[in-house]
N, C-alpha and C positions, 0 to 999 in steps of 0.2 A: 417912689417906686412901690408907696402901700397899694396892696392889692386886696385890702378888704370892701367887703360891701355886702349887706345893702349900707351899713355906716347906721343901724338902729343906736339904741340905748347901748345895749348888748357890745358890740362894735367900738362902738366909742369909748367904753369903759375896757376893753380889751388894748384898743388906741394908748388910752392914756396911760395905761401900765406899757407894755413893749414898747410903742413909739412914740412919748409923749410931744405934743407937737410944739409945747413952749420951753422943750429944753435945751439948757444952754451947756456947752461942752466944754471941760473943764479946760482950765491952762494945764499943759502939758509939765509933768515933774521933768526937772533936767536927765533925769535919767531911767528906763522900765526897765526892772528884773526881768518881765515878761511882758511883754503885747502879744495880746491874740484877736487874730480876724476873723469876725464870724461867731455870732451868738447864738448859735441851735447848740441842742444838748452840748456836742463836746467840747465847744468855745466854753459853755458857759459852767460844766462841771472843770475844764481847766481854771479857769478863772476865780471860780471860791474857792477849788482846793487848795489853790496855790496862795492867796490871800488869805486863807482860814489858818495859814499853819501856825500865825504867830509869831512869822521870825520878822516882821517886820518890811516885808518886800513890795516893790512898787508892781502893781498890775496895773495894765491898762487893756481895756476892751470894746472893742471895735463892730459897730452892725450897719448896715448901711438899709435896712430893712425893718422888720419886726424882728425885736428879742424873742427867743425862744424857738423859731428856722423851723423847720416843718413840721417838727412833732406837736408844738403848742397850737401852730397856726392853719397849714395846711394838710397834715398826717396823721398820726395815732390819734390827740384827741379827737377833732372831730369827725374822722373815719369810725373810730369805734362808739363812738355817741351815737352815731348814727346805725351801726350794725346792730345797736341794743336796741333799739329800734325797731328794726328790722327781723331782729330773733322773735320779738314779741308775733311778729304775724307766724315764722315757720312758726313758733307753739297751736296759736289757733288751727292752722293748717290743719297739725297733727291730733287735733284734741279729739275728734271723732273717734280715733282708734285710743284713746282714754276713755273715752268713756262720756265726752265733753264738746257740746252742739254749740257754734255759736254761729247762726245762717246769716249774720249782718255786720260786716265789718266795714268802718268806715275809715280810712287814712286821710289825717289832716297832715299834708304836708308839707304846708308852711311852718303849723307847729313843731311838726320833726324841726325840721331845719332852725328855730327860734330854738328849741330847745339846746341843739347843738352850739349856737351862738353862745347861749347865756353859758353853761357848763363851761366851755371854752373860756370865758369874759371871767369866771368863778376860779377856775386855775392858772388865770396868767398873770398871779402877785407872785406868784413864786421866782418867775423868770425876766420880772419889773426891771427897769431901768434904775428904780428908785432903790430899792431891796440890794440890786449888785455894789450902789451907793455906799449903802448904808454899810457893806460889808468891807467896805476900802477899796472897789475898784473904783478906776477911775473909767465912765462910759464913756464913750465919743460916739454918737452916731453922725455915720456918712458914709463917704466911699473911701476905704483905704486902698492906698497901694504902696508899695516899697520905691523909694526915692531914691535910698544907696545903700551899702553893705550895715550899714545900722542905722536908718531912719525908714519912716512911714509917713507918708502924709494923710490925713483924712482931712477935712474942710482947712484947709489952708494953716492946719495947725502942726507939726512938724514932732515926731514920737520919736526920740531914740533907744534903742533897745541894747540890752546884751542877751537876750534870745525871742524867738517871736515862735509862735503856733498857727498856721492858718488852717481854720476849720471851717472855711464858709462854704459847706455842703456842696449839694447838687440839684437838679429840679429835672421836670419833665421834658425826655428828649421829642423832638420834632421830628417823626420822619419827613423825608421828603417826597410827599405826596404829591403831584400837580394841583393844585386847586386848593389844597387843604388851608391856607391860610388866606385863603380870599373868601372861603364860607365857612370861616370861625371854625373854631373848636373850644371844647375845654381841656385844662391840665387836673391836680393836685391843689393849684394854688388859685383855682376858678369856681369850681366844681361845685365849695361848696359858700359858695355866693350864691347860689340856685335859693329863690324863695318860690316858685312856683314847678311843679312836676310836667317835666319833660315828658308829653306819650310815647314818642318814642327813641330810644339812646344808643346809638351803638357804642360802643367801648374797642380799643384796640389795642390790641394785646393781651393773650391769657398768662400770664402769671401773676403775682399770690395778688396784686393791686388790683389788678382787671377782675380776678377773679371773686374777690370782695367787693368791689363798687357791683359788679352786674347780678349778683345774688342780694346786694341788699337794694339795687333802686327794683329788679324786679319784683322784690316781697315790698316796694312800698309803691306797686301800682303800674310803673312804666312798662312798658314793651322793649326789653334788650337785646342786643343783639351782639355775642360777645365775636370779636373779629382774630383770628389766632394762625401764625405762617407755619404752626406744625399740628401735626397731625393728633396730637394732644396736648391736654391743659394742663399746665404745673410742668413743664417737659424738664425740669431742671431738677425734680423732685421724685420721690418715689415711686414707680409707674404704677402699684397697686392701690396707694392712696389715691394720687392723682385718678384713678381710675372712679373710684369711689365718689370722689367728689364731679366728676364729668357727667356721673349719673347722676349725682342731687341736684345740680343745675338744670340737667333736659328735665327731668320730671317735674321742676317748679316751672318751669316754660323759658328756661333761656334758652336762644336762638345761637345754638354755636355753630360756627363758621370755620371750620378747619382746615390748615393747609390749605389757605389762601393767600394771595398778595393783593391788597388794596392795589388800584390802578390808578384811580383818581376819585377826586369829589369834585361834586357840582354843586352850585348853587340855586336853586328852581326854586318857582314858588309854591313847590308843594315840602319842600324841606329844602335839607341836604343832601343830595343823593348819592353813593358813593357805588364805585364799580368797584369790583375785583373779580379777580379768575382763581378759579382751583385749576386740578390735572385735567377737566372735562368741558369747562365752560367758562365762561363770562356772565357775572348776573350785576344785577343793581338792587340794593333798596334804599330807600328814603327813610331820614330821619329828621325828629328835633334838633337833636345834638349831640356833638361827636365828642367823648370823650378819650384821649389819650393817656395807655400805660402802656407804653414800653420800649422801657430803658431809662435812662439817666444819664444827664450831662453834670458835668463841675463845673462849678460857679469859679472861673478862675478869671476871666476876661481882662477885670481893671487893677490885677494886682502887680503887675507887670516883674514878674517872676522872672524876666532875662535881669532885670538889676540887681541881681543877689545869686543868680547862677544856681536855679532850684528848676530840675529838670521836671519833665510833664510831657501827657499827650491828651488824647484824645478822653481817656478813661482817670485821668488826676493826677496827682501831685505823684511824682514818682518816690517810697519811702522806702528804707531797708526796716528789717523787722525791730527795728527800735521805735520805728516810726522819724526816725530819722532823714530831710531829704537829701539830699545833694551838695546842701550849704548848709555842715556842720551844727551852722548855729539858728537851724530853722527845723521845725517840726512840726506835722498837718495831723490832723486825725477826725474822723469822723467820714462821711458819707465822698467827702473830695480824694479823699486816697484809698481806700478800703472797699473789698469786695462786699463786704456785711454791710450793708446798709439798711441797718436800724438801730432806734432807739440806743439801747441797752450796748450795741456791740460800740454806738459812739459813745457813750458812758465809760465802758471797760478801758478802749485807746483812750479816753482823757486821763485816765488815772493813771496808762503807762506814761502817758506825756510829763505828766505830772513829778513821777520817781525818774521818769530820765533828765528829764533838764533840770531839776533842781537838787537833787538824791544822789543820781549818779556821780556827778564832781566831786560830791565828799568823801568818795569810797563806797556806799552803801549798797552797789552792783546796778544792775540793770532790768528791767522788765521786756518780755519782747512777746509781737502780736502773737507767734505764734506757739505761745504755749497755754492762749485761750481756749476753753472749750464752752464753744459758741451755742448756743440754740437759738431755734426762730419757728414762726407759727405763722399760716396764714388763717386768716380769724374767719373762714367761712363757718358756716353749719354744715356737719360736725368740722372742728378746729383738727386743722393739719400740723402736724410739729414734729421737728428734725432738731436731733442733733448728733454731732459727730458724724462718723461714717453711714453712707448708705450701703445698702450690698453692692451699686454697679460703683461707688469710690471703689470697695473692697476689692471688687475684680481688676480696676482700671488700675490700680496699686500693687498689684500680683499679691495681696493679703490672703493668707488661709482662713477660713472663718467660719462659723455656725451661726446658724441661725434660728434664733426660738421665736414665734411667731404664735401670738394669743388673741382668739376672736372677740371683739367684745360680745358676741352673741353667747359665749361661756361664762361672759362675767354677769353675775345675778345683779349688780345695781345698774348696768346696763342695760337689760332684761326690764325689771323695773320700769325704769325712765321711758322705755322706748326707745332705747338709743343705739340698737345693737348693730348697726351700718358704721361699720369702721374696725379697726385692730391695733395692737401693740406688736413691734416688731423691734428685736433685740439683735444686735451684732455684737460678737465676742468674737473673741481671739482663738482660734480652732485649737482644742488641748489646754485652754483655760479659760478662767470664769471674768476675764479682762472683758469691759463693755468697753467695743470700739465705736458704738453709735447707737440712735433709737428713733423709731419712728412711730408716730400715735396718730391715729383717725377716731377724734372721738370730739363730744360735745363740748367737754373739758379738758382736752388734750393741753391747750396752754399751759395752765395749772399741772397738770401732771409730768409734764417733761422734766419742770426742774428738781424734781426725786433723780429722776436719772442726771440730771446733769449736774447734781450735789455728788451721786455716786462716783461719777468718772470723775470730777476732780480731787476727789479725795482717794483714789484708787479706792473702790470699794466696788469690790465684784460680785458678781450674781449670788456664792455661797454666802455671805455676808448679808446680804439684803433680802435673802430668804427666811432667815429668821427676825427680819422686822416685821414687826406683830402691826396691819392693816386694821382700823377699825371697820366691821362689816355694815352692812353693806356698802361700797364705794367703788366706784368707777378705777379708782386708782389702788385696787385687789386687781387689776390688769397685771403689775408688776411684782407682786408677789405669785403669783400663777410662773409668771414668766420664771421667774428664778429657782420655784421649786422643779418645774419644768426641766432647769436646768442639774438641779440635783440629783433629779431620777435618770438623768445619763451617766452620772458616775458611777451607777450600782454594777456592779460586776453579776454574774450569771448566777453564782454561787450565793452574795446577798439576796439576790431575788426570788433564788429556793427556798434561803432561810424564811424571810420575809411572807413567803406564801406559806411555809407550811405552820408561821408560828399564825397567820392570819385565821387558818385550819380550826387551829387550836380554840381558839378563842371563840 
């Protein structure tokens, strides 16, 4: 089921770490502390944690694919190898208004794409077959699935467990298009097998995937055309970022398509053609090729989840907030049960997997999802990033709240850079300085969130983080504005006279 290609040098050496194709699967110990199914991040940070602790325990770890599941292979790395890419052209763009002429760009986007390879092939020892070895698991690649109340079988070899983890993610969901599957498309896990550039792409679906691939294949040359069933982009996210960013895309020349329903594709031999209606018409245009975002399905098929009594539907592994399923002695984490689906948020659930099945039993309490405080970023230019509360959670919550809201057009290193298209926007607890959420529109917004998201879990509120001293200039003097901001609503009428008139003085 490897789904790499072209199969270069690059490829191969990526192969031979995640799925080496001469490896042989261990004999099965009589008995696993833990089996986990499913090698992407949270298989795989369960699996050292629980083998690193030193008490001696049998792991055993399960992929029936490549090690390492979409962030190594199909997702963050090669997505963002490729966005750094792609940022290099927005700079050109913008260099005029610096100061800086460059009338002849050329994109080699084989190179992109080789380069993407190689960087990918350069960090997948980490997530090696041989590396999880070396560390005491025991690998098995194949197809697992649960045979009875404490086995698994993968390739005819037979695992008993006294707890199992399945974390074997999700992938790109397939609407049900007419036609779409008889004139191709790509997914996540296709995309970036492209060694030559697509002229023209449509994408489907605007949120934060769509709206990353069609901003960076745009800036490396293609003609996109982004396809979305609401009336705006990000619709799940802050309307005035979102807004922000619906304009940086029509002015680099993406082609968005709003509140539409795709109706069908064709296959012609001038492309792909694809109809859809908005509230006014019916149109058609022709592409290259059709890439797909949006939504996700879980990868649950051949685990056969009735032999163990671990309930499920459409959207995953059904867990209580331990991460716990249905069958006491089984617990999922990662992209297959969890609305978070990213990186970092399956990282966080493997560590609670981690203190509950093996922490818990001894007394030492329990960890539960939701006393995470999550953030996430969709990586366009400028970078979008949320965490905690939005203002419409706050309303949909009947929450009291304030809100202090700072342009990056006041902030002097954004000024600077050029970067003043975006804001920081702060949610507190109405009648105190508790940060119930943040939302950043900036070029390094990623980076800057987690200031705030060290804040809220450490309970440290805006009075607090007013007096942390910003080195100037920096983009992230956003959040100290914000918080003095918030200072100068405590002053009473009386301070403010004082305050002016010693101002007088001086």
């Amino acid at each position: 089921m490897i789904t790499i290609s072209p199969i270069d040098a690059y490829d191969r050496q990526l192969i031979d770490f995640v799925h080496p194709p001469d490896w042989m699967n261990p004999e099965p110990a009589a008995s696993y502390d833990l089996v986990v199914i499913g090698a992407g991040t949270a298989g795989l940070v369960v699996a050292a944690g629980a083998a690193g602790l030193g008490l001696g325990l049998k792991v055993a770890l399960i992929e029936r694919n490549l090690m390492g599941g979409d962030c190594l292979n199909f997702g963050c790395v090669p997505s963002k190898t490729m966005i750094r890419s792609s940022r290099v052209i927005g700079e050109i763009w913008r260099g005029q208004e610096l100061g800086i002429r460059a009338d002849r760009v050329e994109i080699d986007f084989s190179a992109v794409m080789e380069r993407m390879r190689r960087i990918r092939a350069e960090i997948s020892h980490n997530d090696s077959a041989m590396r999880f070895q070396e560390l005491g698991v025991d690998v098995f690649l194949g197809d697992g699935k649960f045979t009875s109340q404490d086995t698994i079988t993968v390739e005819e070899r037979v695992l008993k467990f006294k707890k199992a983890v399945i974390a074997t993610g999700a992938r790109a969901a397939t609407p049900k298009i007419p036609g779409l599957v008889e004139a191709g498309y790509l997914t996540n896990e296709t995309v970036f097998s492209l060694t030559e550039r697509p002229q023209r792409l449509a994408i489907i679906g605007g949120g934060s995937v769509g709206c990353e691939f069609a901003q960076t294949f745009q800036r490396l040359g293609c003609e996109v055309f982004l396809l979305h069933n609401h009336s705006q982009i990000l619709n799940k996210e802050d309307l005035q970022a979102a807004t922000i960013l619906q304009q940086v895309l029509t002015k680099e020349g993406v082609n968005l398509i709003l509140d539409c329903q795709v109706q069908q594709v064709m296959a012609t031999p001038q492309g792909k053609t694809i109809t859809y209606s908005t509230k006014d018409q019916t149109e058609t245009i022709t592409v290259d090729e059709i890439l797909l975002g949006a939504g996700r399905t879980p990868n649950l098929e051949s685990l056969d989840l009735s032999q163990v009594g671990v309930d499920f539907d459409e959207t995953g592994v059904k867990v209580n907030d331990y991460l716990q399923t249905t069958n006491p002695r089984i617990y999922a984490a990662g992209d297959v049960c969890m609305k978070w689906q990213f990186t970092h948020a399956a990282d966080a659930a493997a560590r609670i997997v981690i203190k509950n099945t093996l922490f818990s039993p001894l007394g030492l309490g329990k960890s539960k999802l939701s006393d995470l405080v999550m953030p996430w970023v969709t990586y366009t230019d400028p970078e979008i990033a949320q965490v905690g509360l939005s203002e419409h959670d706050a309303q949909v919550q009947g929450l009291q709240v304030g809100t202090i809201k700072i342009e990056m057009s006041t902030v002097d290193r954004a000024i600077t850079d050029g970067d003043t298209a975006g804001f920081l926007k702060v949610i507190h607890r109405q009648g105190s300085d508790e940060i119930l959420g943040a939302t950043i529109v900036a070029s390094h917004a990623g980076e800057t969130i987690s200031e705030l998201t060290t804040a809220m879990v450490n309970k440290i509120g805006l009075s607090k983080l007013s007096s942390v001293i910003h080195p100037y200039p920096t983009q992230a003097d956003c959040i100290k504005k914000a918080a003095d901001a918030y200072r100068r609503t405590l002053l009473t009428s009386r301070t403010r006279k004082l305050l002016g008139f010693l101002t007088k003085l001086s």
